[in-house]
N, CA, C and O atoms as a GROMACS GRO file, in nm:
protein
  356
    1UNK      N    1   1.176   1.083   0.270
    1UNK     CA    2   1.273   1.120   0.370
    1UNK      C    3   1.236   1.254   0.434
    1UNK      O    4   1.216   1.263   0.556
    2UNK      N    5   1.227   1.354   0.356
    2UNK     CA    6   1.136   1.492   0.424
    2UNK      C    7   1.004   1.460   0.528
    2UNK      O    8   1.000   1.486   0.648
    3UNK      N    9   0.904   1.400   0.451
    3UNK     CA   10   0.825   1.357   0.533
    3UNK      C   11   0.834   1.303   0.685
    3UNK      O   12   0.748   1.338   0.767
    4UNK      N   13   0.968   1.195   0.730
    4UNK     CA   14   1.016   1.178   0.809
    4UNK      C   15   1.107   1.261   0.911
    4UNK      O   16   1.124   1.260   1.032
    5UNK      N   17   1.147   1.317   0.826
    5UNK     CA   18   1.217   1.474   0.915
    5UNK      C   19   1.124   1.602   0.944
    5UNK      O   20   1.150   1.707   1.003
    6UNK      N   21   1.031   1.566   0.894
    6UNK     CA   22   0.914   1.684   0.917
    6UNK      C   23   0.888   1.620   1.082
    6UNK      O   24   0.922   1.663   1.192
    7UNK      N   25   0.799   1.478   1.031
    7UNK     CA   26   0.750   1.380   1.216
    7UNK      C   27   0.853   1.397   1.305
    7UNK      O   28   0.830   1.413   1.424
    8UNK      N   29   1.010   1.396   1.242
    8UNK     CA   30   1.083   1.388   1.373
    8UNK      C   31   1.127   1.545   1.376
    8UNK      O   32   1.211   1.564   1.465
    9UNK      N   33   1.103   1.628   1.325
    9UNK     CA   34   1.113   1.787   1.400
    9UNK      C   35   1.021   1.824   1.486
    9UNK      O   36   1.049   1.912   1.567
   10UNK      N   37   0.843   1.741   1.484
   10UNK     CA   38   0.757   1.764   1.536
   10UNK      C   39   0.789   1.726   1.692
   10UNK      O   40   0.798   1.795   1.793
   11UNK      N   41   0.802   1.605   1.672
   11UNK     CA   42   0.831   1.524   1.846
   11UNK      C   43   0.962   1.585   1.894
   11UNK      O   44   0.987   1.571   2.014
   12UNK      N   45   1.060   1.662   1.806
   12UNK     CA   46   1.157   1.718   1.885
   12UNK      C   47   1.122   1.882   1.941
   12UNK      O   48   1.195   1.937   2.024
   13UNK      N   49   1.018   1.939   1.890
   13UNK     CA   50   0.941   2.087   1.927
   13UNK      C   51   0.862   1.997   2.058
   13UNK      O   52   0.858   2.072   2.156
   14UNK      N   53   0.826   1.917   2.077
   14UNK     CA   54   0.708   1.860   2.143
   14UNK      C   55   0.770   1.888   2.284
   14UNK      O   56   0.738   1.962   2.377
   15UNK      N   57   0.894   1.780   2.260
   15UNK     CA   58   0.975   1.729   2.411
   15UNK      C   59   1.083   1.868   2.424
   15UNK      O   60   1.117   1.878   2.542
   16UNK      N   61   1.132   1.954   2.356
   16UNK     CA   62   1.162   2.068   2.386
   16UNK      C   63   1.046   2.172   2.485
   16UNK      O   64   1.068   2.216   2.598
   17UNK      N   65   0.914   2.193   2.394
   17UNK     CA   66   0.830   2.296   2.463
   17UNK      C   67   0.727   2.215   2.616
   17UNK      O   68   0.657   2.284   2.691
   18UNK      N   69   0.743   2.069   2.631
   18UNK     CA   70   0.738   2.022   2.695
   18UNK      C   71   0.835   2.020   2.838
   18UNK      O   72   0.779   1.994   2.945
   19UNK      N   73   0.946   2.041   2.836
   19UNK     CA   74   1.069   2.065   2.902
   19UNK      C   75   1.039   2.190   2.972
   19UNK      O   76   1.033   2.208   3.094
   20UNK      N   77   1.014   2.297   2.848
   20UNK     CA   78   0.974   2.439   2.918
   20UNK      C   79   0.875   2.432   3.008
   20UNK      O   80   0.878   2.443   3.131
   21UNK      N   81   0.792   2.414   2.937
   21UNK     CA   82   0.657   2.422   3.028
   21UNK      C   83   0.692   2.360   3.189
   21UNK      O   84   0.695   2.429   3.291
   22UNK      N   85   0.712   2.245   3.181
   22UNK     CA   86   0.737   2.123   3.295
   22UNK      C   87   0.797   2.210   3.423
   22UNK      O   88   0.759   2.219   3.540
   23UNK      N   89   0.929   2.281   3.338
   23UNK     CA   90   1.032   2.351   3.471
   23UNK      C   91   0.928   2.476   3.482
   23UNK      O   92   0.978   2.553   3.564
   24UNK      N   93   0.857   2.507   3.454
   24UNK     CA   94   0.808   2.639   3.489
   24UNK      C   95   0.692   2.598   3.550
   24UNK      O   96   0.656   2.680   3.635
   25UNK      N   97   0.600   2.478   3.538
   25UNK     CA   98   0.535   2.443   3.612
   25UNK      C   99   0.635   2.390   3.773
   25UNK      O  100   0.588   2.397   3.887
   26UNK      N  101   0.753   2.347   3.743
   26UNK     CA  102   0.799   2.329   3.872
   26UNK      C  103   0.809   2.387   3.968
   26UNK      O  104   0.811   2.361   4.088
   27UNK      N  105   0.817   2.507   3.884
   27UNK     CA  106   0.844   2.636   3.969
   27UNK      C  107   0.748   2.699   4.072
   27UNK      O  108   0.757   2.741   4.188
   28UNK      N  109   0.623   2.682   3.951
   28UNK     CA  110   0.511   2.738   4.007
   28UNK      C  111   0.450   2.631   4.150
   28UNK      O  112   0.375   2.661   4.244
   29UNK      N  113   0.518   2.500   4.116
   29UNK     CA  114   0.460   2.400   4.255
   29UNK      C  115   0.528   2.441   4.340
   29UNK      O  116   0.454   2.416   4.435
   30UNK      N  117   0.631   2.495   4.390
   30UNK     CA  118   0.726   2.568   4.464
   30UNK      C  119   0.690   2.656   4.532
   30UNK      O  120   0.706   2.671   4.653
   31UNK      N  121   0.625   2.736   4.440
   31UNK     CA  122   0.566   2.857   4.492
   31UNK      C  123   0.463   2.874   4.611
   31UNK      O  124   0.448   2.956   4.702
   32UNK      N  125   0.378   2.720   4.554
   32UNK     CA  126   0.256   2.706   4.642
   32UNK      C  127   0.269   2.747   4.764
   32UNK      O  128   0.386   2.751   4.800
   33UNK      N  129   0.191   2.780   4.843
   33UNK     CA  130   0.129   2.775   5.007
   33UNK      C  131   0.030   2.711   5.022
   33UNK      O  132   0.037   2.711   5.145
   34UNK      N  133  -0.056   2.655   5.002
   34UNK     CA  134  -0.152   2.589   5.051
   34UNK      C  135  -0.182   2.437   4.964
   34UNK      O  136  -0.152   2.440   4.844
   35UNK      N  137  -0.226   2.339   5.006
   35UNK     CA  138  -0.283   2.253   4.921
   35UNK      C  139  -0.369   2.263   4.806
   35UNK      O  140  -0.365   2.204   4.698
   36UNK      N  141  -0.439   2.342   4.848
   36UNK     CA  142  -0.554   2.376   4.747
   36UNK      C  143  -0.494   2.494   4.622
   36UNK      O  144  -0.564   2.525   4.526
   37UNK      N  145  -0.350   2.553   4.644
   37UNK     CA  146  -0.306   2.630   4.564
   37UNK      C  147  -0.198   2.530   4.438
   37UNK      O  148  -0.172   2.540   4.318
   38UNK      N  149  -0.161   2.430   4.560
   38UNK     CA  150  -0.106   2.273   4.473
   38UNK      C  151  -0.204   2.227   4.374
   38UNK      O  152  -0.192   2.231   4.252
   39UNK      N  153  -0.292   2.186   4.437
   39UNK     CA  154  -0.386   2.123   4.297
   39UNK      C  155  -0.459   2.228   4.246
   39UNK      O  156  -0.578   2.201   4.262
   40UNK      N  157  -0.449   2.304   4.209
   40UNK     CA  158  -0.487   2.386   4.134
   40UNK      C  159  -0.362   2.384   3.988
   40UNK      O  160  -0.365   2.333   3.876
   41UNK      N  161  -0.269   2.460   4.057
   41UNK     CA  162  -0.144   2.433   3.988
   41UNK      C  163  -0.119   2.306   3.897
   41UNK      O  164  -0.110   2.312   3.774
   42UNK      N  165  -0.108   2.182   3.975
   42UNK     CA  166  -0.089   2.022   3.951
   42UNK      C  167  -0.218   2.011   3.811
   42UNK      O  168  -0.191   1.973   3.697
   43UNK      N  169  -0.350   2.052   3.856
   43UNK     CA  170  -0.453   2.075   3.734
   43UNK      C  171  -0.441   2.135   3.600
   43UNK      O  172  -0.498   2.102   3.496
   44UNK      N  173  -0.366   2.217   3.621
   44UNK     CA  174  -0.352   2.310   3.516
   44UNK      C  175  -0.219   2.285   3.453
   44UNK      O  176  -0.200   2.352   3.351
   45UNK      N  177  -0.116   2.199   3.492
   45UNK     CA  178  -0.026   2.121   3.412
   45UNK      C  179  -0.138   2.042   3.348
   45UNK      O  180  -0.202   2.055   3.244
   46UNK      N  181  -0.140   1.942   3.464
   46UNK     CA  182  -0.223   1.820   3.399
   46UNK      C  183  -0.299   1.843   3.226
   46UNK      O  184  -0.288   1.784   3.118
   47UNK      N  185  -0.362   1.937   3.268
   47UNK     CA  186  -0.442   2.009   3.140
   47UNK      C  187  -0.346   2.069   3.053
   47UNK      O  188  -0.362   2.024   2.940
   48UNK      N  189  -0.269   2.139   3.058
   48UNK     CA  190  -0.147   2.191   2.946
   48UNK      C  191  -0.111   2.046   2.879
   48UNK      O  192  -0.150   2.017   2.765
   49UNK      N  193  -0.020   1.942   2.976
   49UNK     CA  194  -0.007   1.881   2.889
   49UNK      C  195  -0.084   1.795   2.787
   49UNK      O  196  -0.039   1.764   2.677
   50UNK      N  197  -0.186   1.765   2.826
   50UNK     CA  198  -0.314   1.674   2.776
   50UNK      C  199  -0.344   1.780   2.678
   50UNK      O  200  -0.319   1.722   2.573
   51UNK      N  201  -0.379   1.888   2.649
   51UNK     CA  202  -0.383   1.947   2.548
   51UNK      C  203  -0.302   1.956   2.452
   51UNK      O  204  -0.340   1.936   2.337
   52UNK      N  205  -0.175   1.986   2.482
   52UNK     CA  206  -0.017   1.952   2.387
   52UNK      C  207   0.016   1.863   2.314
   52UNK      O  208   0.078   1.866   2.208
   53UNK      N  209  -0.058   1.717   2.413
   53UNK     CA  210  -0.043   1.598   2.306
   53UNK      C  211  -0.135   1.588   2.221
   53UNK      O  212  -0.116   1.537   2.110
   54UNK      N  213  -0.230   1.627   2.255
   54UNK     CA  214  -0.381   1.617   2.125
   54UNK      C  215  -0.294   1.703   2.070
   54UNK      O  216  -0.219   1.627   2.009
   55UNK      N  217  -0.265   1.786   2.056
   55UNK     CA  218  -0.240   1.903   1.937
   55UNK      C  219  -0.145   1.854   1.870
   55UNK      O  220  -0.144   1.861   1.747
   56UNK      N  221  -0.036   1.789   1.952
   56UNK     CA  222   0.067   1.794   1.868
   56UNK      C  223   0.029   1.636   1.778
   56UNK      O  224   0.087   1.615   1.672
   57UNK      N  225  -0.050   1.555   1.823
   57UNK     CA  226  -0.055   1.393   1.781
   57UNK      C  227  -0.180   1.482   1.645
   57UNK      O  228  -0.151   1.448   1.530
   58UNK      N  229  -0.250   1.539   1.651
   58UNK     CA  230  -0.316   1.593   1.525
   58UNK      C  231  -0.230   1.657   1.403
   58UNK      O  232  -0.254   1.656   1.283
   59UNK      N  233  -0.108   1.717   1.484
   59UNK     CA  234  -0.062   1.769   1.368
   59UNK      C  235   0.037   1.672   1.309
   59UNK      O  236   0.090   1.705   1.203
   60UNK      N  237   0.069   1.555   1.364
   60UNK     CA  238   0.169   1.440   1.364
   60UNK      C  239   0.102   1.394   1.260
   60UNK      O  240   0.147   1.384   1.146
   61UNK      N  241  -0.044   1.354   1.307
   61UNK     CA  242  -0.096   1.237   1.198
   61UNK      C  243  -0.134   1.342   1.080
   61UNK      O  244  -0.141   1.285   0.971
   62UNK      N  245  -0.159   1.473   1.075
   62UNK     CA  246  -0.163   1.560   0.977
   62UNK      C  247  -0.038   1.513   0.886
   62UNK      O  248  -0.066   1.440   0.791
   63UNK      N  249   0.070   1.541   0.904
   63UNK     CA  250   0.188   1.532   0.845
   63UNK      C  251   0.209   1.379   0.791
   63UNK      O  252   0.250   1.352   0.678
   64UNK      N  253   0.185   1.311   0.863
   64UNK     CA  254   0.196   1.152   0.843
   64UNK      C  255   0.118   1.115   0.728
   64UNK      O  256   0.153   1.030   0.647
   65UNK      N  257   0.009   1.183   0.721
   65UNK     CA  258  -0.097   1.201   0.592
   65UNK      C  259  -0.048   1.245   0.465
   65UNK      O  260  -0.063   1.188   0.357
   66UNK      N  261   0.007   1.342   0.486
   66UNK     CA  262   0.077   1.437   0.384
   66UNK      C  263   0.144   1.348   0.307
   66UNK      O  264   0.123   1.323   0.188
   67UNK      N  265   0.230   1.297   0.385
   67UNK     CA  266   0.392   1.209   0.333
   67UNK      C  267   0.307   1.113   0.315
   67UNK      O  268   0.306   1.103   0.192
   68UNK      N  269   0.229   1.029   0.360
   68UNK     CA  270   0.152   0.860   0.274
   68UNK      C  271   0.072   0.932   0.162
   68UNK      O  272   0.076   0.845   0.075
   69UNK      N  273  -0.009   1.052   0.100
   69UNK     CA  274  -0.027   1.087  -0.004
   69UNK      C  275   0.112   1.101  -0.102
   69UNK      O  276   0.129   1.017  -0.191
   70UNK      N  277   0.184   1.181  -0.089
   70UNK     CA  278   0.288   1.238  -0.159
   70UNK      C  279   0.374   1.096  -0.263
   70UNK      O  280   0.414   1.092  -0.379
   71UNK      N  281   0.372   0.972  -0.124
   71UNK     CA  282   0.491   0.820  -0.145
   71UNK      C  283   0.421   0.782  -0.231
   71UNK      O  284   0.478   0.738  -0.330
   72UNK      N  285   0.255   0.783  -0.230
   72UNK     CA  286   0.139   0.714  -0.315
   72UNK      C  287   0.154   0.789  -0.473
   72UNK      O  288   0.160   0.739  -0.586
   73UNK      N  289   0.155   0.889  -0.439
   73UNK     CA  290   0.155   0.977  -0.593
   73UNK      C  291   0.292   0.930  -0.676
   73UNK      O  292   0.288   0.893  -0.794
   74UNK      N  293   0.431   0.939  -0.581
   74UNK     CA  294   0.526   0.918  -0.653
   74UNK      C  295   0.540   0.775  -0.706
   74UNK      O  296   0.582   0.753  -0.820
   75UNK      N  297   0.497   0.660  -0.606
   75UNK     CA  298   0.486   0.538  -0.679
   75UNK      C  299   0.354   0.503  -0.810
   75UNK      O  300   0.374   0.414  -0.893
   76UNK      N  301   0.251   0.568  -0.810
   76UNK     CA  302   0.226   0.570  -0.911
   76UNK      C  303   0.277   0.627  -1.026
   76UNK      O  304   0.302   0.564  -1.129
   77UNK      N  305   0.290   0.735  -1.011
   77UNK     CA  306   0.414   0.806  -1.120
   77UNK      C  307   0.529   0.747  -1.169
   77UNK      O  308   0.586   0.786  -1.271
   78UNK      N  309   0.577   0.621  -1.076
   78UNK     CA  310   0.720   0.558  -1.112
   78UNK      C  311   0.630   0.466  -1.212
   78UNK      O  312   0.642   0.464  -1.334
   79UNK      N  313   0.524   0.382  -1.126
   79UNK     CA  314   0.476   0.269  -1.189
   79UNK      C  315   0.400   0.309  -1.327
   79UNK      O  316   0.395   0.209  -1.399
   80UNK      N  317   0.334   0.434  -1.394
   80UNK     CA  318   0.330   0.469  -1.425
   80UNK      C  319   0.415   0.453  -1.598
   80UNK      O  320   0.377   0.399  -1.702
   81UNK      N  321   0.565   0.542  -1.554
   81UNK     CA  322   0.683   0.498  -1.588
   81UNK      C  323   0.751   0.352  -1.632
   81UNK      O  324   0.796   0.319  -1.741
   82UNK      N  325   0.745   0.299  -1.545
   82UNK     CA  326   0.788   0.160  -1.615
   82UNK      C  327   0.700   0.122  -1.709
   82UNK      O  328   0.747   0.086  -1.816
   83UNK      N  329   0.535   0.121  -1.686
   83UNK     CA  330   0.480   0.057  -1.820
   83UNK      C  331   0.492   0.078  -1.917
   83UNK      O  332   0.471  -0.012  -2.000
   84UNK      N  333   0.542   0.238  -1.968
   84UNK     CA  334   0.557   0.278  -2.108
   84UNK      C  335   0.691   0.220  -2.161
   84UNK      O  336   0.722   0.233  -2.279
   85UNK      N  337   0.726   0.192  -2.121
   85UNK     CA  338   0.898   0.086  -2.208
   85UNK      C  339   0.869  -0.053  -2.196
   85UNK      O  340   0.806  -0.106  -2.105
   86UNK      N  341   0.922  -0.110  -2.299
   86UNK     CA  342   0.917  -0.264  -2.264
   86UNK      C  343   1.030  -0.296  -2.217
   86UNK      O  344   1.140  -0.244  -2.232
   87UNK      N  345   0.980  -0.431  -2.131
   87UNK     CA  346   1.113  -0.470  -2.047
   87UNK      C  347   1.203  -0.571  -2.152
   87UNK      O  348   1.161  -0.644  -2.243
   88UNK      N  349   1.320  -0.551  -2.112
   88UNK     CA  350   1.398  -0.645  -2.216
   88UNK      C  351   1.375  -0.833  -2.181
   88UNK      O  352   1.326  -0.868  -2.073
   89UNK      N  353   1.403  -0.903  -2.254
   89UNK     CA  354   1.349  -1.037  -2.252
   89UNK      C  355   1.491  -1.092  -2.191
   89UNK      O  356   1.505  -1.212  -2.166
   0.00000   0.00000   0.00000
C-alpha cells in the first residue's frame, strides 16, 4: 500500500509542477513579439516537458521496483512461515 502511495504522490508532484511550468510558459508565449521569439519559447516548453516525463517515468519505475522487491521479500517471508507448521488435516 505505501508503495502505491509513493507512485501516486509521484504523478500528483508531476501534474502539479507541470501546471506551473505550463502557466508560466503561457505567459512567456504572451510575451512574444516576433515568430521566431514564439518558437523559440514553444521549443523550450516542448523540451521542459519531454525532459519532466523521462525524469519523472525513471523515478516512477524506480519506485515501482522498490515496491515489486519489498511484495517479493514479504511473500517469501510469509511463505516461508507457513511451511514451518503443519497444516491441520
Amino acid at each position: 500500500m505505501r508503495g502505491f502511495q509513493d507512485v501516486s504522490r509521484e504523478w500528483l508532484e508531476l501534474t502539479q509542477e507541470r501546471f506551473r511550468k505550463n502557466a508560466e510558459g503561457m505567459t512567456k508565449l504572451a510575451q512574444c513579439r516576433t515568430l521566431p521569439d514564439l518558437a523559440a519559447v514553444q521549443s523550450d516548453l516542448a523540451r521542459d516537458n519531454l525532459n519532466q516525463i523521462v525524469d519523472v517515468t525513471r523515478r516512477i519505475a524506480e519506485r515501482s521496483m522498490k515496491v515489486a522487491d519489498e511484495a517479493a521479500k514479504t511473500i517469501t517471508a510469509e511463505t516461508g512461515k507457513a511451511g514451518r507448521y503443519p497444516r491441520a488435516a
